[in-house]
C-alpha positions as CSV (number, residue, x, y, z in Angstrom):
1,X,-5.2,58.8,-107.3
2,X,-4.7,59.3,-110.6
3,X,-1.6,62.3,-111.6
4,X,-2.3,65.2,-114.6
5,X,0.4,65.7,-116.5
6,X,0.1,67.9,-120.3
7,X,2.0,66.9,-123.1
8,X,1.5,69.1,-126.3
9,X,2.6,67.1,-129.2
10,X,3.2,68.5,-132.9
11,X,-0.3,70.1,-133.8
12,X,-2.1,67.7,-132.4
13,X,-4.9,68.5,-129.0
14,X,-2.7,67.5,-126.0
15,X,-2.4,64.4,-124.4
16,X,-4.3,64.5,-121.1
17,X,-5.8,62.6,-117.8
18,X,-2.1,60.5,-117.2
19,X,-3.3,58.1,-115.2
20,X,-1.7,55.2,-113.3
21,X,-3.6,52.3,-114.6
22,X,-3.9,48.5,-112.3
23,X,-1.4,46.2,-113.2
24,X,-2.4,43.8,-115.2
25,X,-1.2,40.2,-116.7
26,X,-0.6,39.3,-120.1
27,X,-3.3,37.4,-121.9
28,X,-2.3,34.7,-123.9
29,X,-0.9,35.0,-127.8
30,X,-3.3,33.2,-130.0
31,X,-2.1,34.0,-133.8
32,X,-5.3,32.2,-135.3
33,X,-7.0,35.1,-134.4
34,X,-8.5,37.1,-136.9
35,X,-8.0,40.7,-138.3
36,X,-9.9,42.3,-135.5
37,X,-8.7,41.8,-131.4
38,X,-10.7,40.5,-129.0
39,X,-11.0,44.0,-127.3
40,X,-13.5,45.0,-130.4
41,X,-16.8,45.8,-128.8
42,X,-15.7,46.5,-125.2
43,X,-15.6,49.7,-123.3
44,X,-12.8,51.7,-124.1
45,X,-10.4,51.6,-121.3
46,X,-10.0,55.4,-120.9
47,X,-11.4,58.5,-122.7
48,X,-10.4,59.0,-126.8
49,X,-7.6,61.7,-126.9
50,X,-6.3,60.8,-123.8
51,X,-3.2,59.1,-122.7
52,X,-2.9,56.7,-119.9
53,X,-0.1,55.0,-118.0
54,X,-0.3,51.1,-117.1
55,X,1.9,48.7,-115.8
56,X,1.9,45.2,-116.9
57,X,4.3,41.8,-114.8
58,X,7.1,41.1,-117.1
59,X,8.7,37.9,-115.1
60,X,9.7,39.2,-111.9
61,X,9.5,42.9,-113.2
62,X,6.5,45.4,-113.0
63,X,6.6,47.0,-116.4
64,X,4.7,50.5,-117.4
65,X,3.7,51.9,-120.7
66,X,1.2,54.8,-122.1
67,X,-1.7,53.9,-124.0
68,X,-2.9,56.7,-126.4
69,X,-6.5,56.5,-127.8
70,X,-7.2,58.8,-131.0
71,X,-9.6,61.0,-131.1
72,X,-12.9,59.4,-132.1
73,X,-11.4,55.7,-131.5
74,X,-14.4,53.8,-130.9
75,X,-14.6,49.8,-130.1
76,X,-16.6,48.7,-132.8
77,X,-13.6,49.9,-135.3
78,X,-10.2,47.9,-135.6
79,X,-7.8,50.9,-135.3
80,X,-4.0,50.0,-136.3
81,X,-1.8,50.2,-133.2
82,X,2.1,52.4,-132.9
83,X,4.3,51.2,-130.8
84,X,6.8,53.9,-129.9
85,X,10.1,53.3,-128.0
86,X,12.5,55.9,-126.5
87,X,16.3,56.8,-126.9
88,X,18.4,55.6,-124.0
89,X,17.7,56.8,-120.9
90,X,14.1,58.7,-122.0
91,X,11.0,57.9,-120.8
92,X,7.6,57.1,-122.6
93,X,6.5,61.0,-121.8
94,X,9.3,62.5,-123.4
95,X,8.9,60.3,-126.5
96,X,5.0,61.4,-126.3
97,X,5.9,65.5,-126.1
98,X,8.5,65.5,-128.9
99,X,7.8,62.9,-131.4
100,X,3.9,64.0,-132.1
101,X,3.2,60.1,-132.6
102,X,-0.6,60.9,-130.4
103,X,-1.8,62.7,-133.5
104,X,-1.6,59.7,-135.5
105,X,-5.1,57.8,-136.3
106,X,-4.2,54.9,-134.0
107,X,-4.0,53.3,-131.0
108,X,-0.8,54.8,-129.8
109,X,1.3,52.4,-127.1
110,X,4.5,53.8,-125.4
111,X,6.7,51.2,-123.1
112,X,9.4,52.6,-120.6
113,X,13.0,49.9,-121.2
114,X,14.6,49.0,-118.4
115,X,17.5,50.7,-116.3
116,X,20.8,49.5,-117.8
117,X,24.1,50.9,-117.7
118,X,24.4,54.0,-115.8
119,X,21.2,53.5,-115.0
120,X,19.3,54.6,-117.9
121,X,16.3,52.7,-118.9
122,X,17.4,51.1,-122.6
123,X,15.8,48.7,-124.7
124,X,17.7,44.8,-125.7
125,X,19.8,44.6,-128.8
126,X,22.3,47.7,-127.4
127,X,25.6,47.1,-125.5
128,X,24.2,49.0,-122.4
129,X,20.8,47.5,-121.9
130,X,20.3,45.2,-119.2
131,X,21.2,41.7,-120.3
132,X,18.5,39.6,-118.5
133,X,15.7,41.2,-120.0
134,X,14.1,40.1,-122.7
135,X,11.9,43.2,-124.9
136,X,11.0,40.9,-127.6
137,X,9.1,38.7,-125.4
138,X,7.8,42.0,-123.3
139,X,6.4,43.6,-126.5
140,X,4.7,40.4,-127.1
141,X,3.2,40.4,-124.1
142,X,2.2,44.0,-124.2
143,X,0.5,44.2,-127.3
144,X,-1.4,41.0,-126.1
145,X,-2.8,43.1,-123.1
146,X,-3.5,46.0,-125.3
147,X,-5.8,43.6,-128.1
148,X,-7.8,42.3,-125.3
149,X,-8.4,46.1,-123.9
150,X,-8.7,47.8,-127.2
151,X,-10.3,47.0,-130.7
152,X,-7.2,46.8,-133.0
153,X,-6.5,45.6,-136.8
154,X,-4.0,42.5,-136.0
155,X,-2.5,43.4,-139.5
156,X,-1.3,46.9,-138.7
157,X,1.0,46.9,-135.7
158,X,3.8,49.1,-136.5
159,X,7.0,49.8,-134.2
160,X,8.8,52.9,-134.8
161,X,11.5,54.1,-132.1
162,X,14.5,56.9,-131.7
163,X,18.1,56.4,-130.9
164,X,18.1,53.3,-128.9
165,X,14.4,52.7,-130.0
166,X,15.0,52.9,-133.1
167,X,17.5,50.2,-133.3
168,X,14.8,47.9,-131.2
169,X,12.3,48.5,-133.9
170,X,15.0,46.6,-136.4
171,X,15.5,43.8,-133.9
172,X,11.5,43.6,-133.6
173,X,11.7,43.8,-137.7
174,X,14.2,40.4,-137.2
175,X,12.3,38.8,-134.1
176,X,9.0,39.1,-134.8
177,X,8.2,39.7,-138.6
178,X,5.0,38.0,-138.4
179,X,3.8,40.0,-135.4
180,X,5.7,43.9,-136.7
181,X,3.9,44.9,-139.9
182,X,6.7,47.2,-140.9
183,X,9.5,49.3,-138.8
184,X,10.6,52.8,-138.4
185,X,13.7,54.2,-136.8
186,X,14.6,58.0,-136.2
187,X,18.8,58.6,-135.6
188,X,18.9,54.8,-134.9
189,X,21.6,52.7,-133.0
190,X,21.9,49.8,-135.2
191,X,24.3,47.8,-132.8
192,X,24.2,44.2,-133.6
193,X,22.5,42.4,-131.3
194,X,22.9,38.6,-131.8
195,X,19.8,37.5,-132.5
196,X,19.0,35.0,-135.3
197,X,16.6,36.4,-137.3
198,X,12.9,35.3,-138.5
199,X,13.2,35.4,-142.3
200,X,9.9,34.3,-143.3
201,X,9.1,37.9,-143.6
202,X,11.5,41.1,-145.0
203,X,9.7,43.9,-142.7
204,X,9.1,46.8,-144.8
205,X,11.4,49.7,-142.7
206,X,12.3,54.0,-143.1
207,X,14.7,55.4,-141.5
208,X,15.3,58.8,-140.6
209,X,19.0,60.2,-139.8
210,X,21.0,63.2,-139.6
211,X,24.2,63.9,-141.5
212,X,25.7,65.7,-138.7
213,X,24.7,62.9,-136.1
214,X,27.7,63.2,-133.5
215,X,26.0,60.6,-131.2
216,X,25.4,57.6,-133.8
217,X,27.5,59.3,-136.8
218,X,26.2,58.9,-140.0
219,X,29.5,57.1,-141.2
220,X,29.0,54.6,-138.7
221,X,31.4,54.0,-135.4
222,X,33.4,50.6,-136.7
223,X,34.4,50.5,-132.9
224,X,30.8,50.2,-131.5
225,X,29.9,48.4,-134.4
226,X,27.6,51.1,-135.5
227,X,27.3,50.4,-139.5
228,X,27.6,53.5,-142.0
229,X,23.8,54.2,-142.3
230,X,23.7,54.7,-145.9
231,X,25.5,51.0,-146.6
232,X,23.4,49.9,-143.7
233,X,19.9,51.1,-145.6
234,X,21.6,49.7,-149.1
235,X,22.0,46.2,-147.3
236,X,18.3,46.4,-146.2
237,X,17.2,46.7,-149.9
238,X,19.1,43.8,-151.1
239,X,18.2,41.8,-148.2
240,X,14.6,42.8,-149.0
241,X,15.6,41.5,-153.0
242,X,14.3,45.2,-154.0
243,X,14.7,45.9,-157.5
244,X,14.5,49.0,-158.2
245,X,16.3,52.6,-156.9
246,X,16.9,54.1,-154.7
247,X,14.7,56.4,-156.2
248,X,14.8,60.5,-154.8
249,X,12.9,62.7,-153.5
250,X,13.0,66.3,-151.5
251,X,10.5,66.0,-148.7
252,X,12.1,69.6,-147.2
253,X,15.2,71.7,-148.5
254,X,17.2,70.1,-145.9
255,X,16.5,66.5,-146.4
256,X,16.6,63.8,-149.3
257,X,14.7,60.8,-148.9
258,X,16.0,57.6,-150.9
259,X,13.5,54.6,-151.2
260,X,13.9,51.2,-153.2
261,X,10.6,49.6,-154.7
262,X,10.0,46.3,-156.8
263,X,10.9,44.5,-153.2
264,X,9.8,40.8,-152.3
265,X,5.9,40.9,-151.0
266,X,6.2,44.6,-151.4
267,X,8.2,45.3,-148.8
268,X,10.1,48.8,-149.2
269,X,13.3,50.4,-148.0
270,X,12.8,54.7,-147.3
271,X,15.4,56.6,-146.2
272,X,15.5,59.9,-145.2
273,X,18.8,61.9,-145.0
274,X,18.8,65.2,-143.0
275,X,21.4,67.3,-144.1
276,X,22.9,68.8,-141.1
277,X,20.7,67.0,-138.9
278,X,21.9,66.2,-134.9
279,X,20.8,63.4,-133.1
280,X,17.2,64.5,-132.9
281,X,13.6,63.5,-133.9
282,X,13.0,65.6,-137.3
283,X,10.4,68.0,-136.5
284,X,10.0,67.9,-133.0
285,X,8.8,71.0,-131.0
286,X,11.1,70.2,-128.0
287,X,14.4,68.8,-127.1
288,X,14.7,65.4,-128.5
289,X,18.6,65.2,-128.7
290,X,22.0,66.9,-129.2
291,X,22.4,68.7,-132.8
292,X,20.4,70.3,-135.3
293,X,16.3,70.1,-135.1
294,X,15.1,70.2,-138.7
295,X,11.5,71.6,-138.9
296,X,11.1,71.1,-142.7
297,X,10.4,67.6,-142.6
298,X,8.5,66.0,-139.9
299,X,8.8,62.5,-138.8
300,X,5.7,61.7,-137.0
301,X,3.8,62.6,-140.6
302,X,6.7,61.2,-142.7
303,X,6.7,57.7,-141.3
304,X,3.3,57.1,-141.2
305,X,3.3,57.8,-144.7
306,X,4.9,55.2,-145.1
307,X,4.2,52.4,-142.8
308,X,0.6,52.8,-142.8
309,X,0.2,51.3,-146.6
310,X,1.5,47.9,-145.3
311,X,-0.8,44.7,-143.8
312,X,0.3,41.8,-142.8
313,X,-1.1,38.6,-144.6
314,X,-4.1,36.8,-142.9
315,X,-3.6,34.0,-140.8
């Protein structure tokens, strides 16, 4: 029987009808695919507006997720697709009532990590997640499922994630560059995680983090390995051979935001510095962390901004 639950994201009609969707199996990656997925033309899997909760077989695993449609998504329009991802030990609903990501013009998709440490569900790439599972190779699968369900632009998938999430949108940034059009990460943990990264691509990426962050501090943690963020946002713009900036801007009186242009293919470094700013998700209408909530800038708005002007090449 299917569950109500109400989320009320930032200005945005509410998310309604959570449902518990059948599992369902991967379908298989083909990357000679065109622009639009194969779920253009077929009924809509649930009502426009609404969000939905799924599970999907990851190995030995049943995985869930919620699947926001936009208002007015319709199947014979390839809508770009979000891929949001908690903080340690959240949940896919919390990230859906703070972040205000279901206003967004897009096919919203919101995984639940696996318990780790403590058991808190965490996502791969952090020190406490669970070693044996692999969330590359999960988001893969997933956003297979959700192009054969849903009509979807295959050149405007974007990952955006908080704390723990955020630092898994940078290891989807390394992993999967020619999957991840470009990257977002609110108060991210940017442990290093070992992987060997995909250069073919630099992932266009903004960040978001406050200067009084006493969970990830803004100065880094040398003894997690946490990198100062401001170095660690430098780096990202000579990786990304930018050429220009860091240009600034005041988005709110309370934040600066820093971004680098004249990149390689175009792919820019934003950063946005909340002065005072806790652990939190700027602009969120309910508890997303320890610290300071700044409700001059707002990320949901601020990130799309930016990630939305990006496309991947064509196969």
């Amino acid at each position: 029987m299917p569950r109500r639950m109400l989320v009320r994201p930032i200005l945005v009609l509410a998310l309604a009808a959570l449902a518990v969707g059948v599992p369902g199996a991967a379908v298989p990656h083909d990357p000679d695919r065109g622009l639009r997925s194969t779920g253009c033309g077929q009924a809509p899997p649930q009502e426009p507006g609404q969000a939905r909760r799924y599970t999907l077989a990851d190995g030995d695993r049943e995985r869930s997720y919620l699947l926001h449609l936009p208002e007015g998504y319709t199947p014979g329009r390839a809508w770009p697709v979000l891929l949001a991802y908690h903080g340690r030990g959240g949940s896919a609903e919390g990230m859906a009532g703070y972040s205000g990501v279901a206003a967004l013009p897009a096919v919203v998709v919101l995984p639940d990590g696996v318990e780790g440490d403590e058991g808190r569900q965490a996502w791969q790439g952090a020190p406490y997640s669970d070693p044996g599972v692999d969330d590359v190779a999960f988001t893969h699968a997933l956003l297979d499922t959700v192009e054969s369900r849903t009509c979807v632009d295959r050149t405007r998938v974007y990952a955006a994630g908080m704390s723990n999430g955020g630092g898994f949108a940078e290891v989807l940034a390394c992993a999967a560059p020619g999957r991840i059009t470009a990257v977002a990460a609110v108060a991210a943990a940017f442990y290093p995680h070992g992987l060997e990264c995909d250069t073919s691509r630099p992932v266009p990426v903004v960040s978001f983090h406050g200067t009084d962050d006493a969970t990830i501090p803004y100065a880094g943690d040398p003894g997690r390995g946490l990198p100062d963020i401001a170095a660690w946002n430098a780096d990202r713009a000579v990786a990304h051979g930018c050429r220009a900036g860091p240009e600034a801007e005041r988005p709110g009186p309370d934040a600066t935001a820093l971004e680098w242009s004249g990149c390689d293919r175009g792919a820019g470094v934003r950063h946005v510095v909340v002065e005072g700013g806790g652990h939190t998700w700027p602009g969120a209408p309910a508890s997303s962390g320890p610290g300071r909530t700044t409700a001059t800038v707002e990320a949901y708005r601020e990130l799309w901004r930016f990630v939305s002007r990006y496309r991947l090449p064509l196969p």
